[in-house]
C-alpha positions in Angstrom: 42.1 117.5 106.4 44.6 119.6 108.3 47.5 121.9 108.0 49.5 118.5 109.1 48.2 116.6 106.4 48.9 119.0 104.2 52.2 118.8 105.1 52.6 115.7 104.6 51.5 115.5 101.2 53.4 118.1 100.3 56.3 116.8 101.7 59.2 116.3 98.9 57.2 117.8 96.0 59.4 120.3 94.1 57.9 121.7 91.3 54.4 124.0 91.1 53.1 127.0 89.2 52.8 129.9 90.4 50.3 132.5 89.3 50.1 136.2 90.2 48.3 138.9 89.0 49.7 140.8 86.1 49.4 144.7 85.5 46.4 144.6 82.9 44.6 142.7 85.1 45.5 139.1 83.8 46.8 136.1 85.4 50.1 135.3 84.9 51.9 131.6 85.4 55.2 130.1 85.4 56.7 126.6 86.9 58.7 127.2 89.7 61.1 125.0 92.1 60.3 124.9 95.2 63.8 123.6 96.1 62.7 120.2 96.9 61.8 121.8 100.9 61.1 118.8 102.7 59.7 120.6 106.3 57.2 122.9 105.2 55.9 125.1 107.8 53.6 126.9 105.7 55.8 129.1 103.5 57.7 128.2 100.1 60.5 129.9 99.1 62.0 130.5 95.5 64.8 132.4 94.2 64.2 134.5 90.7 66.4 137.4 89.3 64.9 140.7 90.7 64.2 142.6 87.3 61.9 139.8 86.5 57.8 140.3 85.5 56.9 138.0 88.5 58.7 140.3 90.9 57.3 143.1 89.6 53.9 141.5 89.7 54.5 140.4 93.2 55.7 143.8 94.6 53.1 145.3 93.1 49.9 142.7 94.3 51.2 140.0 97.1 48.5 138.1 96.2 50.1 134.4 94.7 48.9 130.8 93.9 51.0 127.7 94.2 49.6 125.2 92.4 51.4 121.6 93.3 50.5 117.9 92.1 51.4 114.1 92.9 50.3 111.4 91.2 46.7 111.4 92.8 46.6 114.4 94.8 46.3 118.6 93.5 46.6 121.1 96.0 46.6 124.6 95.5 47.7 127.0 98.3 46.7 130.7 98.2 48.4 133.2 100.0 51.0 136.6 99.7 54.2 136.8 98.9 57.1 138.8 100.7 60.5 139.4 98.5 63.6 139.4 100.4 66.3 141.6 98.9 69.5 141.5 99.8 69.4 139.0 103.4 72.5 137.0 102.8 71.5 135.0 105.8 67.9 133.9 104.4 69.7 133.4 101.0 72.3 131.1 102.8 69.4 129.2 105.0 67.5 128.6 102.0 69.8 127.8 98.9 70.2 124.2 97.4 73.4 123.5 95.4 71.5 122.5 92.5 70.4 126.4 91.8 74.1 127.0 90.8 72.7 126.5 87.4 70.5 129.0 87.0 72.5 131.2 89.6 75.8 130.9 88.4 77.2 133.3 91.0 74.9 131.6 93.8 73.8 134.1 96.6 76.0 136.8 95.2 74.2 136.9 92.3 72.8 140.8 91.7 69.5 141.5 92.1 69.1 138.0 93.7 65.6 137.8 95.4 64.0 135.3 97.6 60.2 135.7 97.0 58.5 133.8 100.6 54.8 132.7 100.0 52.7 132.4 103.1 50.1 130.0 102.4 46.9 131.6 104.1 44.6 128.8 102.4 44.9 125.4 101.0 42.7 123.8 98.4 43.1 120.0 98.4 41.7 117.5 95.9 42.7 113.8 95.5 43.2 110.8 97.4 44.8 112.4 100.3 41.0 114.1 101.0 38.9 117.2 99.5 38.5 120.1 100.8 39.6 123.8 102.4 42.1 124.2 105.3 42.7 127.3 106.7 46.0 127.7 107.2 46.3 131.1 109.1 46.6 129.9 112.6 
C-alpha cells in the first residue's frame, strides 16, 4: 500500500474521530468533519471554535489521530496538528458552505481556528490492503 492508495480510499470520506491527548494524561475523542475534501494531499483540515478543549489539547501536544472508515476499509492516520488563527485566506481556501451551521458568522466567526493535521503515518486495515505507510516523504 502507498500514500496513493491511501488517497484514494480516502477520497470523499467526511467524517472521523479525532483523538488527542488530554491534560491528565488521557485520551480524548470527538467526531469531526473533514469537509468532505476530495484531493487529499496528506493534511485534513477542520474548523472548531478556538476556546475549545481540543484546541487546547492540541496547542499544548500536536500529537493527533484521525481515525476514518468505509464500509470495508479502517484507516487511521497519525500525525501533528498546526492551528491557524486568524489567516482569512486559508479560512476562505478551505470553507464549505455547509459549516454556516455551526459557524453562523462563517470565516468571521471570533476565535475561528483551522486545526491542519499532517498525516506522518497511516495504519490501513480492510479490503483496500493491511499495513503501515509512511507518509513523511
Amino acid at each position: 500500500m502507498t500514500r496513493k492508495d491511501v488517497a484514494a480510499v480516502m477520497k470523499g470520506i467526511d467524517l472521523c474521530f479525532m483523538a488527542t491527548l488530554s491534560a491528565e494524561g488521557g485520551i480524548s475523542s470527538r467526531p469531526m468533519s473533514n469537509n468532505g475534501q476530495v484531493e487529499w494531499d496528506g493534511s485534513n483540515w477542520f474548523f472548531s471554535y478556538g476556546d475549545t478543549r481540543k484546541v487546547r489539547e492540541l496547542d499544548a501536544n500536536p500529537a493527533t489521530t484521525l481515525d476514518f472508515q468505509t464500509e470495508d476499509t479502517w484507516i487511521s492516520l497519525r500525525g501533528k496538528a498546526q492551528l491557524h488563527q486568524d489567516d482569512i485566506a486559508l479560512f476562505e481556501e478551505h470553507w464549505a458552505s455547509d459549516l454556516d451551521r455551526w459557524f453562523p458568522e462563517g470565516i468571521d466567526t471570533p476565535g475561528l481556528t483551522l486545526i491542519e493535521v499532517v498525516a506522518e503515518f497511516a495504519e490501513v486495515n480492510g479490503r483496500a490492503g493491511e499495513g503501515t505507510v509512511d507518509l513523511r516523504g
